[in-house]
PAKOL-811614 format. One record per residue (C-alpha): residue in three letters; x, y, z. Coordinates in Angstrom, 3 decimals. Example, Ala and Ser with C-alpha at 12.3 -4.5 7.8 and 13.67 -1.06 7.14 Angstrom:
<sites>
nuza = ALA; c1 = 12.300; c2 = -4.500; c3 = 7.800;
nuza = SER; c1 = 13.670; c2 = -1.060; c3 = 7.140;
</sites>
This chain:
<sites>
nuza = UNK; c1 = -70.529; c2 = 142.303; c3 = 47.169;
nuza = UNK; c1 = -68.834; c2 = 143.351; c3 = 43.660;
nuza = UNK; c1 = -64.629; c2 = 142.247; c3 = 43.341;
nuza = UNK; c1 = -63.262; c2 = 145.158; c3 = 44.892;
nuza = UNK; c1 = -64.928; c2 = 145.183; c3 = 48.412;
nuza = UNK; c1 = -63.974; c2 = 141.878; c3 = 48.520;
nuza = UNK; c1 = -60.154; c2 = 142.619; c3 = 47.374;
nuza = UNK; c1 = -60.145; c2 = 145.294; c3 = 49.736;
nuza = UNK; c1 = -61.192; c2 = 143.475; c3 = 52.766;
nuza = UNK; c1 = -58.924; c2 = 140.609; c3 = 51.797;
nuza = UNK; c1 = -55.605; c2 = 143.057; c3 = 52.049;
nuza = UNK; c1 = -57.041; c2 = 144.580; c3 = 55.421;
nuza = UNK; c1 = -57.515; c2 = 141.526; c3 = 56.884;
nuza = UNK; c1 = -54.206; c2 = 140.035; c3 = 55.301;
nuza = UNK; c1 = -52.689; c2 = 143.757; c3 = 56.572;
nuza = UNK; c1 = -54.352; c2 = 143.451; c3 = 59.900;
nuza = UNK; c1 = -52.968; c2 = 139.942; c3 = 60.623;
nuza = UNK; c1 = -49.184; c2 = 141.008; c3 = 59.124;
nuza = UNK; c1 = -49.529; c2 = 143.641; c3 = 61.936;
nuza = UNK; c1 = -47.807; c2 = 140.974; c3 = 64.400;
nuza = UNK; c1 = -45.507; c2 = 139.430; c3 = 62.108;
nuza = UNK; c1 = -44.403; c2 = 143.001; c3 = 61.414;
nuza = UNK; c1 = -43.759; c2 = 143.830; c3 = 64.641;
nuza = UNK; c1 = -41.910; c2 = 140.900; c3 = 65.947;
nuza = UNK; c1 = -39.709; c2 = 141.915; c3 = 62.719;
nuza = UNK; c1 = -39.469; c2 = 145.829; c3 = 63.122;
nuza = UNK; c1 = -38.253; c2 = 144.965; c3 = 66.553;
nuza = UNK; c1 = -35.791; c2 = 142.123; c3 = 66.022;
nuza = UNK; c1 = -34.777; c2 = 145.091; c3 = 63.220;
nuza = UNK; c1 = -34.557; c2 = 147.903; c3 = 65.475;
nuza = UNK; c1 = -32.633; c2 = 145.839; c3 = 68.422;
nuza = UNK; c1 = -30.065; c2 = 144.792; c3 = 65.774;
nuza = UNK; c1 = -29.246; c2 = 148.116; c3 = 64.395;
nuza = UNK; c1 = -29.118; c2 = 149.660; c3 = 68.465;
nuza = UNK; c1 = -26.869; c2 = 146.262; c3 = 69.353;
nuza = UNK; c1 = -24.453; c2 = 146.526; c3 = 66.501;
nuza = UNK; c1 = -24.308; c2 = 150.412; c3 = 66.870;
nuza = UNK; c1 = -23.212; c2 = 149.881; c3 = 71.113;
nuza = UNK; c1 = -20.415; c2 = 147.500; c3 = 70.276;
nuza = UNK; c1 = -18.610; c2 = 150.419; c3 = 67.878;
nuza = UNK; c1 = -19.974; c2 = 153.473; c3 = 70.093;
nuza = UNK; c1 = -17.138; c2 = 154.896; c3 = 70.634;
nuza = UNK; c1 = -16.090; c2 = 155.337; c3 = 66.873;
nuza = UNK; c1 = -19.671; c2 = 157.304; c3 = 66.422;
nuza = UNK; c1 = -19.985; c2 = 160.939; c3 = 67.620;
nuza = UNK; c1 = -23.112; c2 = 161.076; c3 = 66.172;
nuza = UNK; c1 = -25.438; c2 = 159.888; c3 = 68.469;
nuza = UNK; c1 = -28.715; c2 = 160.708; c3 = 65.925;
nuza = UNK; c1 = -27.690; c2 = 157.657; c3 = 64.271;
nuza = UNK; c1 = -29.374; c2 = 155.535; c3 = 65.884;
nuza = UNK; c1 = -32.584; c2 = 157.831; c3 = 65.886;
nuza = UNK; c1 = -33.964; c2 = 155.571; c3 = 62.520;
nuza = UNK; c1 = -33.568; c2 = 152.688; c3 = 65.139;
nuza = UNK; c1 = -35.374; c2 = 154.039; c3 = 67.902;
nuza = UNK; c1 = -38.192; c2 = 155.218; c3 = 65.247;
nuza = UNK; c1 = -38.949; c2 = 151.314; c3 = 64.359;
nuza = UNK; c1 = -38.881; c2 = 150.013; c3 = 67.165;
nuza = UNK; c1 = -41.530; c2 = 152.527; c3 = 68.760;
nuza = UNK; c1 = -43.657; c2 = 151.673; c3 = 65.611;
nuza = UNK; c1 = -43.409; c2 = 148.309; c3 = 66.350;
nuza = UNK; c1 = -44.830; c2 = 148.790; c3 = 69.660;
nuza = UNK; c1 = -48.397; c2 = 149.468; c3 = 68.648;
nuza = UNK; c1 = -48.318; c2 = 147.091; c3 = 66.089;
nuza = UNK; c1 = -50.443; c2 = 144.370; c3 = 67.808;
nuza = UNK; c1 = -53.221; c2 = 146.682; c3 = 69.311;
nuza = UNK; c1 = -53.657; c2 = 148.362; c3 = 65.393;
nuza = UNK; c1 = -54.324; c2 = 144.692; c3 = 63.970;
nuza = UNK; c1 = -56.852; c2 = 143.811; c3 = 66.456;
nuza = UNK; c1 = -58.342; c2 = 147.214; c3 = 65.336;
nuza = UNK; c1 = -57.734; c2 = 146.400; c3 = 61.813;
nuza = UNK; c1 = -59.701; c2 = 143.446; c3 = 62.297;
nuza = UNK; c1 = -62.634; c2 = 144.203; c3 = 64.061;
nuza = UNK; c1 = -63.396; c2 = 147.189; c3 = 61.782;
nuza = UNK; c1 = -62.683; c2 = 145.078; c3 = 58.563;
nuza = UNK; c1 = -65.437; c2 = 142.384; c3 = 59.687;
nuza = UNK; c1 = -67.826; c2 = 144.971; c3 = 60.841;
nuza = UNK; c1 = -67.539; c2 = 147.490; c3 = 58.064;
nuza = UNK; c1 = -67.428; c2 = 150.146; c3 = 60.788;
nuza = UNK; c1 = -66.560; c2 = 153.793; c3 = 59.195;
nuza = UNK; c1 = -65.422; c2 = 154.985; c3 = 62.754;
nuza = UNK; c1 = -63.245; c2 = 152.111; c3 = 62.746;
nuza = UNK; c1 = -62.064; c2 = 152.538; c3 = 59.255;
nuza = UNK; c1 = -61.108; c2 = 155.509; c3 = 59.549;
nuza = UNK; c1 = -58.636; c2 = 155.316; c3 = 62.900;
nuza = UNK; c1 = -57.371; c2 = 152.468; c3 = 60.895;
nuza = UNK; c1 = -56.815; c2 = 154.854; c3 = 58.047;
nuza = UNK; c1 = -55.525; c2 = 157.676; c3 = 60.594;
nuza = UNK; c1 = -53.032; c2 = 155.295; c3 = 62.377;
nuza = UNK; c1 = -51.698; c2 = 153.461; c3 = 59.026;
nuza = UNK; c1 = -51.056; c2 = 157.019; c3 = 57.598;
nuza = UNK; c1 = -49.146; c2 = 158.126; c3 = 60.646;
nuza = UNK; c1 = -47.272; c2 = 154.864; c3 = 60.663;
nuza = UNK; c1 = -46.434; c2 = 155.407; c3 = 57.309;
nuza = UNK; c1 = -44.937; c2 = 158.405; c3 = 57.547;
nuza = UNK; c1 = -43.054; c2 = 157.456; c3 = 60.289;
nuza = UNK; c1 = -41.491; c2 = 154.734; c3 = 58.065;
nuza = UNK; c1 = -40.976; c2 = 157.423; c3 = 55.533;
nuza = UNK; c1 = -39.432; c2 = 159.668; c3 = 57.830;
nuza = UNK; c1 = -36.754; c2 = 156.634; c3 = 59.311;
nuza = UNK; c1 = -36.015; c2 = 155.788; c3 = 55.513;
nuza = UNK; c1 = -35.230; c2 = 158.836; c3 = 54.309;
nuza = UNK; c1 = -32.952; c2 = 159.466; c3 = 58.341;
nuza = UNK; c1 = -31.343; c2 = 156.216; c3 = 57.563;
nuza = UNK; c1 = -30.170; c2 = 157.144; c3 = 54.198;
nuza = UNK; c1 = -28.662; c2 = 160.513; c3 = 55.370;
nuza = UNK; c1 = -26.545; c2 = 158.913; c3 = 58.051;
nuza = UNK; c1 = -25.623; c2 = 155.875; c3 = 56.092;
nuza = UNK; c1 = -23.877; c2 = 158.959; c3 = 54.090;
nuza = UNK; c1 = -22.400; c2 = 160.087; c3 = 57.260;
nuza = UNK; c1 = -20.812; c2 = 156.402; c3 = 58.469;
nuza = UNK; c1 = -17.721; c2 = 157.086; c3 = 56.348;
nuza = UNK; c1 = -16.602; c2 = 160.538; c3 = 57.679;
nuza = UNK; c1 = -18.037; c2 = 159.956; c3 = 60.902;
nuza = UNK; c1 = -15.769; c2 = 156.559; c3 = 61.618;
nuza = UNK; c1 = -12.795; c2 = 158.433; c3 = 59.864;
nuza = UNK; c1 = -13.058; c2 = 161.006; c3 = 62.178;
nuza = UNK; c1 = -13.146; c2 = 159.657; c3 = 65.427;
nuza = UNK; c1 = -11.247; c2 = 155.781; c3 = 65.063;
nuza = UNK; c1 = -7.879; c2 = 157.634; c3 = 65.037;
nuza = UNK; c1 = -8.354; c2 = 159.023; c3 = 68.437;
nuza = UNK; c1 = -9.665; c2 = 155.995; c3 = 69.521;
nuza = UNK; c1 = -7.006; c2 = 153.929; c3 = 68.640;
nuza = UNK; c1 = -4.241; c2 = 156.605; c3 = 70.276;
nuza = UNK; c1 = -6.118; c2 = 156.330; c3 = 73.412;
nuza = UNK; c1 = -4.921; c2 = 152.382; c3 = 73.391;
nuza = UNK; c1 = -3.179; c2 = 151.516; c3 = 76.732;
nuza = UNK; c1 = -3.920; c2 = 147.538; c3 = 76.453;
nuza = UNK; c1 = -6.361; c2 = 148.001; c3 = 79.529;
nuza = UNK; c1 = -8.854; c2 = 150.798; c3 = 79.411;
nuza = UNK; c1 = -12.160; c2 = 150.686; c3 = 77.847;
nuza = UNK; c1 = -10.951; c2 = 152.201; c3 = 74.713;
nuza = UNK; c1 = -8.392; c2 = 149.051; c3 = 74.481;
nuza = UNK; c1 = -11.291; c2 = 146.891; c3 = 75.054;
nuza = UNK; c1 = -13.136; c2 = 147.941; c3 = 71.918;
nuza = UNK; c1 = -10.329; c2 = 148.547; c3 = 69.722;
nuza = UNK; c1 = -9.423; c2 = 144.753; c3 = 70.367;
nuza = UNK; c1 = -13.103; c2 = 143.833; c3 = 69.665;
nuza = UNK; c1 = -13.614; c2 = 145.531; c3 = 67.028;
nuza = UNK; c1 = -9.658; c2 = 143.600; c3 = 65.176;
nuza = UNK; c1 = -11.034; c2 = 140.350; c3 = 66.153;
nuza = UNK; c1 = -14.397; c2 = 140.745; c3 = 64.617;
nuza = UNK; c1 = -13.500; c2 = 142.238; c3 = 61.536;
nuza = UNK; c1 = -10.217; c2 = 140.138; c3 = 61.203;
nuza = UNK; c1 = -7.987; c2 = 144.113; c3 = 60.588;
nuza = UNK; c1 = -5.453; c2 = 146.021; c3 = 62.830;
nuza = UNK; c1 = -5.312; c2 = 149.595; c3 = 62.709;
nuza = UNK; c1 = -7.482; c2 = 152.330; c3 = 61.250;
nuza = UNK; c1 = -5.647; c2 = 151.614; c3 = 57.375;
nuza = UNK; c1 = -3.261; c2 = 148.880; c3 = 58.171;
nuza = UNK; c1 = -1.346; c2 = 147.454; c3 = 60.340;
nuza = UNK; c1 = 1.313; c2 = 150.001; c3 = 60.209;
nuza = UNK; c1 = -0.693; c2 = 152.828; c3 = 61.832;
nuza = UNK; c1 = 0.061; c2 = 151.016; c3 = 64.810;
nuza = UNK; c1 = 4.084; c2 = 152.283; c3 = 65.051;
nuza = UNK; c1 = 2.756; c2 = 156.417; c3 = 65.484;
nuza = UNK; c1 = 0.914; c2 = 155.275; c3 = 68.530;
nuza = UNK; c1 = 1.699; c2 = 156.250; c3 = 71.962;
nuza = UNK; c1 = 1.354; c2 = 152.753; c3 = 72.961;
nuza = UNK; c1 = 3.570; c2 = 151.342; c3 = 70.570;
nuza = UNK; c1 = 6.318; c2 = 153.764; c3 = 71.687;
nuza = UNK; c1 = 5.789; c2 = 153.092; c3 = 75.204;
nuza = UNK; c1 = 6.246; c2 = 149.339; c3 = 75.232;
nuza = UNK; c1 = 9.086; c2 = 149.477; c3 = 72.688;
nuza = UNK; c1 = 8.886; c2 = 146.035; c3 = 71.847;
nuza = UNK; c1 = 8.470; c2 = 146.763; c3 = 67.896;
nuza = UNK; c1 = 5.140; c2 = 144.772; c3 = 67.995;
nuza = UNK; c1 = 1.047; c2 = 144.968; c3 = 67.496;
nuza = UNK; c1 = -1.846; c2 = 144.318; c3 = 70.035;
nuza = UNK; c1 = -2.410; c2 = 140.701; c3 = 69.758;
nuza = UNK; c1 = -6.006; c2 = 141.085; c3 = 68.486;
nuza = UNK; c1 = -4.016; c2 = 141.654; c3 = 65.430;
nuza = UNK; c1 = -3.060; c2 = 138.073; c3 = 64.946;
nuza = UNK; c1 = -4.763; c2 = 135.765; c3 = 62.625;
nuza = UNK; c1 = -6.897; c2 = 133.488; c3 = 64.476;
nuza = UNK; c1 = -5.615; c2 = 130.350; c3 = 63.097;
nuza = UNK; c1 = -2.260; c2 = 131.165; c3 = 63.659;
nuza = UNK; c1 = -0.549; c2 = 129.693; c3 = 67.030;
nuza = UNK; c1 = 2.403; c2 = 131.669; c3 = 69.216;
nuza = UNK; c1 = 1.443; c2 = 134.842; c3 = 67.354;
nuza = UNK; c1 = 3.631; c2 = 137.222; c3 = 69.128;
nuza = UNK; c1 = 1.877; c2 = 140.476; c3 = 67.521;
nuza = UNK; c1 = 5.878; c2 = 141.036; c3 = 66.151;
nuza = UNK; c1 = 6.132; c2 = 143.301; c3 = 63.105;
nuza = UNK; c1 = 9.000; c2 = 140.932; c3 = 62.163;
nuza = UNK; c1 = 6.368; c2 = 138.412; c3 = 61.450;
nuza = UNK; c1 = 4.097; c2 = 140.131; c3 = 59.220;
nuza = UNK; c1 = 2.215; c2 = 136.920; c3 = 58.137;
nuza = UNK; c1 = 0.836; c2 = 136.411; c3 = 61.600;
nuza = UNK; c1 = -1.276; c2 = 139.857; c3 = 61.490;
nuza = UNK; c1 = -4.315; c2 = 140.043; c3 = 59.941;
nuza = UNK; c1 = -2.646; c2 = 143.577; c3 = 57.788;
nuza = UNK; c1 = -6.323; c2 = 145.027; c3 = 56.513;
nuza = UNK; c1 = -7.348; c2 = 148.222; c3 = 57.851;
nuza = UNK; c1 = -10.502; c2 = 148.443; c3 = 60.154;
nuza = UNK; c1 = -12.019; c2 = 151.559; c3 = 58.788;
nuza = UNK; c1 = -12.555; c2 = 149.721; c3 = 55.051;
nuza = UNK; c1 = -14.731; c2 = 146.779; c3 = 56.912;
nuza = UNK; c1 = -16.203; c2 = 149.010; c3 = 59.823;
nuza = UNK; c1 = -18.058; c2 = 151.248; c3 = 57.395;
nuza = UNK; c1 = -19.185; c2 = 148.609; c3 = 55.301;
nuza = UNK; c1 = -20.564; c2 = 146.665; c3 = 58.094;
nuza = UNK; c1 = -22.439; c2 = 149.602; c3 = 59.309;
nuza = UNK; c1 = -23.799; c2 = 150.904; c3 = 56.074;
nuza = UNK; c1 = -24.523; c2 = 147.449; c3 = 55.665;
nuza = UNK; c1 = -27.066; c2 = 147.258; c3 = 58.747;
nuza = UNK; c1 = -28.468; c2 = 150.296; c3 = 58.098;
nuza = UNK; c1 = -29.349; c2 = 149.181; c3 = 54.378;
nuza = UNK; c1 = -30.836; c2 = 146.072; c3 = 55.553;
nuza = UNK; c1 = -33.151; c2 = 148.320; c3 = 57.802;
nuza = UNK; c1 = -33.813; c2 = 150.738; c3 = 55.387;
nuza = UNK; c1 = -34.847; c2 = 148.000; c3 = 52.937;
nuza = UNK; c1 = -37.621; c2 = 146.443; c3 = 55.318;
nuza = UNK; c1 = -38.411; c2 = 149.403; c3 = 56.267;
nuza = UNK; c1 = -39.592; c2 = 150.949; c3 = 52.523;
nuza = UNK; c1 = -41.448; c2 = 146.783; c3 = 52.106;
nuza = UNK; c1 = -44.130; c2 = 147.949; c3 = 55.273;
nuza = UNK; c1 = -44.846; c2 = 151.557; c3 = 53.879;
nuza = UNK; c1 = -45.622; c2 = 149.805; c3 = 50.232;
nuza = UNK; c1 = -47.940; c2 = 147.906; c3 = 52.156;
nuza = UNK; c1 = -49.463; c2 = 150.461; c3 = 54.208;
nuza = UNK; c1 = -49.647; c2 = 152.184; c3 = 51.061;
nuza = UNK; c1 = -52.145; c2 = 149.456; c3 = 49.582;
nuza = UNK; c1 = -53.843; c2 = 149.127; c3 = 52.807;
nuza = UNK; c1 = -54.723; c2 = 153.192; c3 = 52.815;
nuza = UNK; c1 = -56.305; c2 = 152.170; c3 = 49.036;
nuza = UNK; c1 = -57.975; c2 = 149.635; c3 = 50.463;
nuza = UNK; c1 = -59.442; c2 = 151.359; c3 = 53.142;
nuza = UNK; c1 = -60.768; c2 = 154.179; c3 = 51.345;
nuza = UNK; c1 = -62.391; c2 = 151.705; c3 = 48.434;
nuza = UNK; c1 = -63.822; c2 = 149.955; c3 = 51.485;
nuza = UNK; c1 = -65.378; c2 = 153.308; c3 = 52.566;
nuza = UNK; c1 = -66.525; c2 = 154.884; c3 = 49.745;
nuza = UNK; c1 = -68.143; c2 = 151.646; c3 = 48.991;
nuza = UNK; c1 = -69.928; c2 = 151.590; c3 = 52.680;
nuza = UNK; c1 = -71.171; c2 = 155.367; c3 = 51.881;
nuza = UNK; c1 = -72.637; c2 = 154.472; c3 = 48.693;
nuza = UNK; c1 = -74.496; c2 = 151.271; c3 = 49.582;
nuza = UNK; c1 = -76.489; c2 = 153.494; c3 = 52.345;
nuza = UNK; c1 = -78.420; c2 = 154.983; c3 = 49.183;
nuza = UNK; c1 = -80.976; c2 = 153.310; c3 = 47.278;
nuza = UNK; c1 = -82.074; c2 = 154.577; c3 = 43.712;
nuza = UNK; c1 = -85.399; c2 = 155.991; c3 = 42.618;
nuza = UNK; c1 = -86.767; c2 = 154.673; c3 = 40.003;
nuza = UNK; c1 = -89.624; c2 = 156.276; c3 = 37.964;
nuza = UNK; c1 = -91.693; c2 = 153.326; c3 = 37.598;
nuza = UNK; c1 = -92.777; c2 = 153.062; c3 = 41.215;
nuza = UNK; c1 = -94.350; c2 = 155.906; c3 = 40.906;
nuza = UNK; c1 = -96.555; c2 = 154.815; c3 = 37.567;
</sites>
């Protein structure tokens, strides 16, 4: 068995056990992306955005039955095994191709989509409705208040209403005490914007994803080498030589 069967049986079986480690990884990858997406929903019109998401995480679903196959058709040599190995790494791949190049269109699209919907969001603020409940969510996660600063607050309906010349109290800074939300007290509000860190966090996921998922295609990429070396070799060692001295 010359070096390269042997290097190519070594990456499908190293591919072929990496099949489960990948998918506990693709999914913990996928959930994050969907999990962090839900809790700012309602500053996303673009539902699609989480199609990239959705993509992995039905990848990583078949993981575990394509490494058992990876296996038994590595130890066996099979050719009809090889090549559904071959068939479902190249359709995997592409997949992962496909959610790479979806998750760096819509990590173009965070900015203006955020920018276009948080104002609404944040004039739909009433303290109580659902709206209220992520706006305040998202200012105590990202330490801001309002969509640019702090002031943004005073052109809200809500603002006008109560009349009491002060912020939602998810604007305070969390290791101030009796934080009133006043404007008079300027020093008690956290006075970043929220759009700034919102985008950053989300282009930030979606980088992260993007990143592991371009490491499994270079892989599958070496494992489609290796399974074609791995073949050819198979189709050649069927066929023994002539030689004219047996026939002297």
């Amino acid at each position: 068995m010359d070096c390269g069967v042997i290097t190519s049986k070594t990456v499908l079986l190293l591919l072929s056990l990496t099949f489960w480690a990948a998918a506990a990884g693709l999914s913990y990858v996928g959930a994050y992306v969907i999990n962090t997406y839900k809790s700012y929903d309602s500053f996303l019109q673009d539902k699609y955005a989480l199609l990239p998401a959705v993509i992995i995480i039905c990848v990583a679903v078949v993981m575990f039955i394509i490494g058992m196959i990876g296996c038994c058709a590595t130890f066996r040599e099979s050719r009809v095994g090889l090549g559904l190995f071959l068939a479902i790494i190249l359709v995997i791949f592409i997949a992962e191709v496909s959610a790479f190049v979806l998750g760096f269109v819509y990590r173009e699209k965070v900015k203006t989509d955020v920018q276009s919907t948080m104002r609404s969001v944040f004039e739909k603020y009433d303290g109580k409705n659902s709206e209220s409940k992520v706006v305040d969510y998202l200012q105590e996660q990202l330490l801001c208040c309002g969509v640019k600063n702090y002031s943004d607050w005073t052109t809200t309906q809500w603002f006008n209403s109560t009349g009491n010349n002060s912020v939602p109290l998810s604007c305070c800074q969390q290791e101030v005490k009796n934080c009133t939300g006043h404007l008079d007290q300027p020093q008690k509000l956290n006075t970043r914007g929220c759009a700034q860190g919102l985008e950053a966090g989300l282009q930030s996921v979606i980088g992260y994803a993007m990143l592991v998922i371009l490491g499994f295609a270079i892989v599958k990429f070496f494992g489609m080498l290796s399974v074609c070396v791995l073949t050819c070799k198979k189709e050649e060692s069927g066929y023994q030589p002539l030689y004219s001295g047996v026939f002297a």
